[in-house]
VOGU-3710 file (C-alpha; in Angstrom, 3 decimals, decimal comma):
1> xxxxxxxxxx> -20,542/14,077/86,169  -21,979/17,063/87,577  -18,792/18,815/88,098  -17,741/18,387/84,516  -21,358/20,374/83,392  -20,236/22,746/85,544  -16,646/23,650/84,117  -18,334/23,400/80,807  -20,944/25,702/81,591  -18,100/28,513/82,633
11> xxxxxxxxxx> -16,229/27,843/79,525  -18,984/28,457/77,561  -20,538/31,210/79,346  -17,170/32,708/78,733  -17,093/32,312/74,977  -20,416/33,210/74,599  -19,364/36,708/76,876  -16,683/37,003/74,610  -18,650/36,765/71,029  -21,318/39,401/72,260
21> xxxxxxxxxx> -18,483/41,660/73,171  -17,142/41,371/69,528  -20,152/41,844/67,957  -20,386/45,575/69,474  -18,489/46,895/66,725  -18,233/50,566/65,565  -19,969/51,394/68,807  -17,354/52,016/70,847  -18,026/52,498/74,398  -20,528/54,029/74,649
31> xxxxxxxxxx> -22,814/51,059/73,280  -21,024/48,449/75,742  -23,202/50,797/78,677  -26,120/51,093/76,338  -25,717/53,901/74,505  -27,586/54,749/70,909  -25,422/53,529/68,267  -27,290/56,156/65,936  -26,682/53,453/62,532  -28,582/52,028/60,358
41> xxxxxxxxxx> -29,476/48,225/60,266  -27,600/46,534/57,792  -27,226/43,080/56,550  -24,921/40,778/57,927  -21,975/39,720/55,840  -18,627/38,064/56,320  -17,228/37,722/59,931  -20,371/39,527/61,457  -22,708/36,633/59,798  -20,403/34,045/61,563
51> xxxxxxxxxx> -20,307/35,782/64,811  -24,029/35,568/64,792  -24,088/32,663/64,319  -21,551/31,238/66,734  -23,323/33,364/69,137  -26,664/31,854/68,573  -24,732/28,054/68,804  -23,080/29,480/72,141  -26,273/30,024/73,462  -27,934/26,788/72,463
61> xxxxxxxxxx> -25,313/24,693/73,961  -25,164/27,317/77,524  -29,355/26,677/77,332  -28,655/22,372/76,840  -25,941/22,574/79,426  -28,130/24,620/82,240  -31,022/22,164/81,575  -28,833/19,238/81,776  -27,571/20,462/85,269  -31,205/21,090/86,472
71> xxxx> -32,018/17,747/85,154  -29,006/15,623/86,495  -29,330/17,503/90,245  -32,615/16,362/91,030
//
């Protein structure tokens, strides 16, 4: 069973890679290397909200997934 955490843990470390990337937006390049953005904070609407939150569920399930392997190992 271990093996199968372990493939899901890359496929969702992936995702969540994927949905931080697409969050960057307007930024350009410079913000990918950490770079001021120079905006102002605005509320989230539309696809941005969802991104956030897919993000944050990304992250939950990477967090259950690690402690599962941690857990299952010993």
């Amino acid at each position: 069973m271990n093996p199968l955490i372990n493939i899901s843990m890359i496929i969702v470390s992936i995702f969540l890679i994927i949905s931080i990337l697409l969050q960057s937006k307007g930024i350009g390049l410079g913000g990918l290397a950490g770079g001021d953005s120079g905006g102002v904070y605005t509320q989230r609407r539309g696809i941005e909200k969802v991104m956030f939150y897919i993000t944050l569920a990304l992250s939950v399930v990477f967090i259950i997934l690690a402690l599962l392997s941690v857990i299952l190992t010993k």
